[in-house]
C-alpha positions as CSV (number, residue, x, y, z in Angstrom):
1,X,-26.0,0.0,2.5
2,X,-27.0,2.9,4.6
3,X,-25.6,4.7,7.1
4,X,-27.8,3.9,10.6
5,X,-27.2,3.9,14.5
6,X,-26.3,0.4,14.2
7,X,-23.4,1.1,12.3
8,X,-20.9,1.0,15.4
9,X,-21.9,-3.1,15.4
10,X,-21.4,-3.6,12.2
11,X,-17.9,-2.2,12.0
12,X,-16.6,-3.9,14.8
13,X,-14.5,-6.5,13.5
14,X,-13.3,-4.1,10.5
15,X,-12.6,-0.5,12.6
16,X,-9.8,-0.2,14.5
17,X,-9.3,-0.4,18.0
18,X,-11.9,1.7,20.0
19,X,-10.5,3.3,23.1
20,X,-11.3,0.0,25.5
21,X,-9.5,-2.1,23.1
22,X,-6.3,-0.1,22.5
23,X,-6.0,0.1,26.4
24,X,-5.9,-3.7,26.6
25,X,-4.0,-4.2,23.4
26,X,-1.2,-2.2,24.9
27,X,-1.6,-4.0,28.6
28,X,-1.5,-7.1,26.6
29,X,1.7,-6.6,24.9
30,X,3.7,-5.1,28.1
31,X,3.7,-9.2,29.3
32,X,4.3,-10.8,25.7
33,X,7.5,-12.3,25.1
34,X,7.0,-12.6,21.1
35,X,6.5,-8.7,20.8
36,X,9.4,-7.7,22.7
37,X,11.6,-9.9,20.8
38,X,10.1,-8.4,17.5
39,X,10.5,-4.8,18.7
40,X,14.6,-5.7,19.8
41,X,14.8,-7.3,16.0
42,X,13.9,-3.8,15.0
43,X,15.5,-1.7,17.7
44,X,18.2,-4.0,19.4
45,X,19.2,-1.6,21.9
46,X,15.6,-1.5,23.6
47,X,15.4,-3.8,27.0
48,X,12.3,-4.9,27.9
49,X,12.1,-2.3,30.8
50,X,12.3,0.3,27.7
51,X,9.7,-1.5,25.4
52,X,7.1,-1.7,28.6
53,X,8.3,2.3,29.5
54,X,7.3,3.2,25.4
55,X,4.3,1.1,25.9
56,X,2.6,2.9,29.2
57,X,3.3,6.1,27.7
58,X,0.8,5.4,25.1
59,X,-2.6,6.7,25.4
60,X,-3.9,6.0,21.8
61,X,-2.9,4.9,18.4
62,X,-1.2,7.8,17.3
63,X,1.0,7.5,20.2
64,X,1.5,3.9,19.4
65,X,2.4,5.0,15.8
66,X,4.9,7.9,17.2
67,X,6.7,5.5,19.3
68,X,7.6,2.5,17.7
69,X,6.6,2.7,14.0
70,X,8.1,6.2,13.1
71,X,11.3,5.7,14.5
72,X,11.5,2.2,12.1
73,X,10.5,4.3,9.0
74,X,13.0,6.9,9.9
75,X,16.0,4.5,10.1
76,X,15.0,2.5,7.4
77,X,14.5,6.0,5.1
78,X,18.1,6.9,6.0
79,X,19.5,2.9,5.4
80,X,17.6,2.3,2.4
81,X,16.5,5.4,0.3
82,X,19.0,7.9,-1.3
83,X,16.5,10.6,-1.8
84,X,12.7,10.3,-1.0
85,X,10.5,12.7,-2.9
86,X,7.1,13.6,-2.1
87,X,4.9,15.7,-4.4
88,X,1.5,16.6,-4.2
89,X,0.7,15.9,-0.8
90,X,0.5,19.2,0.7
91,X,-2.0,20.6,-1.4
92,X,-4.2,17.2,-0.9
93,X,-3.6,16.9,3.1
94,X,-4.0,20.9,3.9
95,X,-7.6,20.0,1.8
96,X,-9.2,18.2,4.7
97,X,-9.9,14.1,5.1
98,X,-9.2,12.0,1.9
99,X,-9.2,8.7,0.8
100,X,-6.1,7.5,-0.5
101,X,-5.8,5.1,-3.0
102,X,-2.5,3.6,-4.1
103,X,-0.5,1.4,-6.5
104,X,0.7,-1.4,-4.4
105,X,4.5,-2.3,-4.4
106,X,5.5,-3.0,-1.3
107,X,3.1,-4.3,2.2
108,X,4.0,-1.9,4.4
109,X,5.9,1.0,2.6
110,X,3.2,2.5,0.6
111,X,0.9,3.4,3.3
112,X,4.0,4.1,5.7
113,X,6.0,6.4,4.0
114,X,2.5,8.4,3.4
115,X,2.1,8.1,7.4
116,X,5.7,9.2,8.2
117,X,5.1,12.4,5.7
118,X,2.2,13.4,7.5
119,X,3.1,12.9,10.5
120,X,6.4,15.6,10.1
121,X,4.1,17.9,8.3
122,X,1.9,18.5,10.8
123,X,-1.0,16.3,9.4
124,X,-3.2,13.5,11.2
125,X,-2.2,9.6,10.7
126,X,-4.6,8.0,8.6
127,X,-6.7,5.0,8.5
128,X,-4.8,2.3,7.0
129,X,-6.0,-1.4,5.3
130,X,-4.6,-4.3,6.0
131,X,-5.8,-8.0,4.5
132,X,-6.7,-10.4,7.2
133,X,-4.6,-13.0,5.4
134,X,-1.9,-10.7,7.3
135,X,-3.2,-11.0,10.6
136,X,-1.6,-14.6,10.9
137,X,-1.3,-13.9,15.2
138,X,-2.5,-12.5,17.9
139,X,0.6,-10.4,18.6
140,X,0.2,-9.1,15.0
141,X,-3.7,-8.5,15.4
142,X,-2.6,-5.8,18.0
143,X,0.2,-4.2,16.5
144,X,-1.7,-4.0,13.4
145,X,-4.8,-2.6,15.1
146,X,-2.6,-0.1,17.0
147,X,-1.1,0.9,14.4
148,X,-4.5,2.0,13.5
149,X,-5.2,-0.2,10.8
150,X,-8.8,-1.5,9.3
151,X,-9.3,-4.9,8.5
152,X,-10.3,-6.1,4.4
153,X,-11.7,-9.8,4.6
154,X,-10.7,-11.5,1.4
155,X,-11.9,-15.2,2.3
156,X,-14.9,-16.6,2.6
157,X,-17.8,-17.8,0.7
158,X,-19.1,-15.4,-1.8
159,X,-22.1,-14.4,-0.2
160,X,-19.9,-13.7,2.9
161,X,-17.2,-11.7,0.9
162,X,-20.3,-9.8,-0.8
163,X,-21.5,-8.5,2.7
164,X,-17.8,-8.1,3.7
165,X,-17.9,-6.1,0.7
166,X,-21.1,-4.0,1.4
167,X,-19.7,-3.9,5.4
168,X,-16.6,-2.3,4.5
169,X,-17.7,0.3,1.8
170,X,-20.3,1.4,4.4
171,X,-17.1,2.0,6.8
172,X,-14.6,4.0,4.1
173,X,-17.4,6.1,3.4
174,X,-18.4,6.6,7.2
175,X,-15.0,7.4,8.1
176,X,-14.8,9.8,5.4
177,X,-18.2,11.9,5.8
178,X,-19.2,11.4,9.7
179,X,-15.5,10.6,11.6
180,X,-14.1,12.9,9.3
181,X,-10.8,11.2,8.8
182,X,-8.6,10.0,6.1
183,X,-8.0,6.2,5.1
184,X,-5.5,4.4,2.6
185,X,-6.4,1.8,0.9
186,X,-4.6,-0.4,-2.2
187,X,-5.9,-0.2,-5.8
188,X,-6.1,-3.9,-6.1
189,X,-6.1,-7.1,-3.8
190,X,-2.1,-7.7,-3.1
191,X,0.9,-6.4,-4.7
192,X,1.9,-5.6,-8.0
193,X,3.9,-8.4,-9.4
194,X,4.8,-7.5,-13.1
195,X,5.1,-3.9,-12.8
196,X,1.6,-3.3,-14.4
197,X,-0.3,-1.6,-11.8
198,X,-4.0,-1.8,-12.2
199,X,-6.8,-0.8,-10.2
200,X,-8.9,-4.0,-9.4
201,X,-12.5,-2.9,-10.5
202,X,-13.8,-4.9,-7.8
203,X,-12.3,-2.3,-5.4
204,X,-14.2,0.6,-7.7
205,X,-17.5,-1.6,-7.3
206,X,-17.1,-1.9,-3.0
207,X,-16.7,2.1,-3.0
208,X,-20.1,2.5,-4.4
209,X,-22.1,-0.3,-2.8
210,X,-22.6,2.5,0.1
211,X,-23.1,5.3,-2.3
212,X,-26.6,5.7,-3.8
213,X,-27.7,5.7,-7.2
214,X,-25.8,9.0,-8.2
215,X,-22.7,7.4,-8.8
216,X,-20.5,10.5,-9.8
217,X,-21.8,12.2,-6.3
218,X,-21.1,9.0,-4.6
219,X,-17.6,8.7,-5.8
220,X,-16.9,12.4,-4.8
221,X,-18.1,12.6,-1.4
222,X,-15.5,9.7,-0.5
223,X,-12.2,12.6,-1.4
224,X,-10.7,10.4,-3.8
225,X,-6.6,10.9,-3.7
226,X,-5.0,8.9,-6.4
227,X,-1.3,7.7,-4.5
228,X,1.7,6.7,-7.3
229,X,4.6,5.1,-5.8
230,X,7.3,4.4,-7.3
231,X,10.7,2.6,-6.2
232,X,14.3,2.7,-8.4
233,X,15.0,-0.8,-6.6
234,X,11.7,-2.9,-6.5
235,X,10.8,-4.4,-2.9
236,X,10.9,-7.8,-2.9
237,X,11.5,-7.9,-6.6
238,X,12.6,-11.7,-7.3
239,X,10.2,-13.7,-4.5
240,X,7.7,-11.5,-7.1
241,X,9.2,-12.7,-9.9
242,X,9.3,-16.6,-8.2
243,X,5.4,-16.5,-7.6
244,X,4.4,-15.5,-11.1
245,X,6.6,-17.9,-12.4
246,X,5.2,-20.6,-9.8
247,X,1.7,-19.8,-10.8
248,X,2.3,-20.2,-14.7
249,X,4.3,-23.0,-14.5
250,X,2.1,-25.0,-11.7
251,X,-1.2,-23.2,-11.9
252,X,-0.9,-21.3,-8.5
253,X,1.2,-20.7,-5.2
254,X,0.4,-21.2,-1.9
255,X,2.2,-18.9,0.8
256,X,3.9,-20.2,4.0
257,X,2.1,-19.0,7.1
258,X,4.7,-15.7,7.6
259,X,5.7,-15.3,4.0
260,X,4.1,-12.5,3.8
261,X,5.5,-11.1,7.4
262,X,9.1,-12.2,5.9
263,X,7.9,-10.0,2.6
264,X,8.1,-7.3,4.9
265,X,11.2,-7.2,6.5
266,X,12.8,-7.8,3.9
267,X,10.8,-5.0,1.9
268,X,12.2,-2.4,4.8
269,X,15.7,-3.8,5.1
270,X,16.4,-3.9,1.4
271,X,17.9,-1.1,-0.5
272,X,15.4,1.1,-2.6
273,X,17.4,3.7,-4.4
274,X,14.9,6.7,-5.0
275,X,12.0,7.1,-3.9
276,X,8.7,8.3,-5.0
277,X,5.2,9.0,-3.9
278,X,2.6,11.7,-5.6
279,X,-0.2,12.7,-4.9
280,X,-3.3,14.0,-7.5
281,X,-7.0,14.4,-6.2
282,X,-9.3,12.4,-8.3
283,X,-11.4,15.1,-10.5
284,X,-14.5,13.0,-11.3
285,X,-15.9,15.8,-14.0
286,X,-13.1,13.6,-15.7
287,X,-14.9,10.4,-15.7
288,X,-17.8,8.9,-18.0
289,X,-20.7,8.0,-16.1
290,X,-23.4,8.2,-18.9
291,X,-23.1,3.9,-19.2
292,X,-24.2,1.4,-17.5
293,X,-22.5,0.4,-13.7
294,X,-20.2,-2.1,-15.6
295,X,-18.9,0.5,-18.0
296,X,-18.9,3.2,-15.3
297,X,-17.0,0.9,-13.1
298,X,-14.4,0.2,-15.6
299,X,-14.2,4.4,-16.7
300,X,-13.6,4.7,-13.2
301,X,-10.7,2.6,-12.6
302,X,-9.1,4.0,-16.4
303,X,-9.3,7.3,-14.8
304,X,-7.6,6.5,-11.7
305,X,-5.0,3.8,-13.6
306,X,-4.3,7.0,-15.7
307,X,-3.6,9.5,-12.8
308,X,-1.2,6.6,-11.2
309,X,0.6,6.0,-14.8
310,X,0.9,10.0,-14.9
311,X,2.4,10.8,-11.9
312,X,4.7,7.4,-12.0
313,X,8.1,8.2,-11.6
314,X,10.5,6.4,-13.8
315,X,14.1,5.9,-13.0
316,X,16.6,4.3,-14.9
317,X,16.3,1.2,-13.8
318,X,13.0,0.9,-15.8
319,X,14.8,3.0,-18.6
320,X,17.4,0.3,-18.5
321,X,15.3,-2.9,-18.5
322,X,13.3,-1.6,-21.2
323,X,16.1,-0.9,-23.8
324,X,17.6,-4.4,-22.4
325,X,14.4,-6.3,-22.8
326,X,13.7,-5.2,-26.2
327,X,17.1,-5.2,-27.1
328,X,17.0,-0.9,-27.8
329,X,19.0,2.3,-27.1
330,X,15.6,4.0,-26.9
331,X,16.2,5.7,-23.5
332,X,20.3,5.7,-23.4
333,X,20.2,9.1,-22.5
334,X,18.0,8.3,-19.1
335,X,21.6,6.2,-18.4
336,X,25.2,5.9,-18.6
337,X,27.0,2.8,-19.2
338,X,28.2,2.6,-15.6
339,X,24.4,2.9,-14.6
340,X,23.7,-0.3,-17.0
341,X,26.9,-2.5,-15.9
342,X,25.4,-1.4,-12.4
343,X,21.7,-2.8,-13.2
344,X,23.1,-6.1,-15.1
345,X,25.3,-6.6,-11.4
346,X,22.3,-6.2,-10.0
347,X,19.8,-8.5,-12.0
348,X,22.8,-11.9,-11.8
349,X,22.5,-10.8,-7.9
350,X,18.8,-11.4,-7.7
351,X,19.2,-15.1,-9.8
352,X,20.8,-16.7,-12.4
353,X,17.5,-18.4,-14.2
354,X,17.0,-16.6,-17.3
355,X,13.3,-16.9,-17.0
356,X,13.1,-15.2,-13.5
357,X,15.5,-12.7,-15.2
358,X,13.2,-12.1,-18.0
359,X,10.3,-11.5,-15.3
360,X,12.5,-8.9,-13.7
361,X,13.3,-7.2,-16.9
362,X,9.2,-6.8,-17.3
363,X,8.8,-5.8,-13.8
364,X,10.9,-2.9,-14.3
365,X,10.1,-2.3,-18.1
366,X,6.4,-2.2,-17.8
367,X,6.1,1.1,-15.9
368,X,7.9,2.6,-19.4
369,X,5.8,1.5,-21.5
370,X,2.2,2.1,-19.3
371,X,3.7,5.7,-18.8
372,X,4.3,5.6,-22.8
373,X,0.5,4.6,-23.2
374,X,-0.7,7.2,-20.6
375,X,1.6,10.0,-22.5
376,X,0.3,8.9,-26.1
């Protein structure tokens, strides 16, 4: 798909807000009940003469973003997060636009704690996705779109989720080249589940529908910035651990309606430990693109797999899980035994059936052993 004057059309329903929009997103929201109870569930001292005040004084997303998602990510980095450490990220961000694309973990704290970083480093917001299975009301639509998100269809029929496809590779790369912004974007459809993070190479295949037939040039004109995230404390970490074992023991799992919105509450309330997000620009004279698109594709992903397994950051609770799953004092020095009596408190916390146990054990071991693999 090429780039044309059309192009505004087709992005509508996958860009965010234009100006005209934001304006009536934020009229809209100064008179809804349901937002200004969700803002005082974050913020409980805000009336709603405050929320509507915040509101009016935004002129775009940005301010939007400044006024009542930093100040979320702000508390919830000095309630939740012992130490946060960002590498990489300067060298990347002071480089011009990029696109960033990152191991999933947790809904919102991948692409926010990325945001919040920028933000008090002097850098630009960027574009961030967000699955319309998360878009599950109208009051979410708008806080979503204000908080200058794109939209990533992942139902329909399969010629429609081919031209959703097409659409939004078209976008990334406009954004990138002619808007001359930055977007993130996950390496896979959802989170990681069982700690094994892979880049979905579907996702590789929608960044080069828009591309050309040079694929190495295409791939480098999008800015590729590989994202690793890593969390001592695992958001969410047994509902993860419940759906896998739902889906092997029943063949699948169906969400509720706001599972997903409860996934991230919980995800930001919950305590993380360390933190840790780096940052490596994607060097494609690195990648293999003398095969065919299917081989390509999957060089592709390895190279951007190994960049996220390189720059993981392990702590010992995945030092600890390992050496307890595969019943080892491999990585006792990465621990003391007050650290392992700590993790153990922590794993009967989160259930007491052995087989979710087991799942959480491989959650947290897996990282080991993929950073192993990457070392070796």
């Amino acid at each position: 798909m090429t780039i044309t004057k059309e192009i505004a059309t087709i992005f509508e329903t996958i860009a965010p807000y234009n100006q005209q929009q934001i304006d009536a997103a934020l009229q809209w929201l100064t008179t809804n009940t349901k937002f200004k109870n969700g803002v005082r569930y974050i913020y409980p001292d805000w009336s709603d003469e405050e929320i509507v005040y915040k509101l009016n004084k935004c002129n775009n997303c940005a301010d939007f973003q400044v006024n009542f998602i930093e100040p979320m990510i702000r508390s919830l980095i000095e309630n939740s997060i012992n130490n946060l450490h960002i590498t990489g990220l300067e060298d990347v961000a002071k480089a011009g636009n990029n696109l960033y694309i990152s191991n999933h973990r947790d809904i919102f704290l991948d692409s926010g704690l990325l945001q919040y970083t920028l933000y008090h480093r002097g850098y630009p917001f960027t574009e961030i996705s967000l699955g319309d299975n998360l878009i599950v009301n109208s009051v979410m639509e708008r806080v979503a779109k204000l908080n200058n998100m794109y939209t990533v269809f992942r139902t329909g029929t399969r010629v429609e989720l081919l031209q959703n496809a097409k659409n939004l590779s078209a976008y990334l790369r406009y954004s990138i080249a002619h808007k001359k912004v930055s977007s993130w974007i996950a390496q896979g459809n959802g989170r990681t589940k069982d700690g094994n993070d892979k880049t979905f190479p579907g996702l590789v295949r929608m960044l080069l529908m828009s591309g050309g037939t040079n694929l190495k040039q295409s791939l480098k004109d999008l800015h590729i910035v590989i994202s690793s995230v890593s969390y001592e404390y695992e958001p969410c970490a047994v509902e993860k651990a419940v759906e896998l074992q739902t889906k092997d023991e029943l063949g699948g799992y169906k969400k509720a309606k706001f599972e997903n919105i409860n996934s991230i509450i919980k995800g930001v309330e919950e305590y993380k430990g360390d933190v840790s997000l780096h940052f490596e620009k994607l060097n494609e004279e690195n990648i293999d693109f003398s095969g065919d698109l299917k081989t390509t594709v999957r060089a592709i992903a390895d190279e951007m797999d190994r960049l996220v397994y390189k720059n993981y950051k392990l702590f010992k609770t995945n030092y600890i899980a390992y050496d307890i799953l595969h019943k080892t004092n491999l990585f006792v020095d990465f621990y003391t035994r007050e650290n392992l009596n700590e993790f153990k408190e922590y794993m009967q916390s989160q259930s007491n059936d052995l087989d979710i146990q087991e799942r959480l054990l491989k959650m947290y071991a897996n990282p080991v052993i993929n950073k192993q693999r990457n070392v070796n």
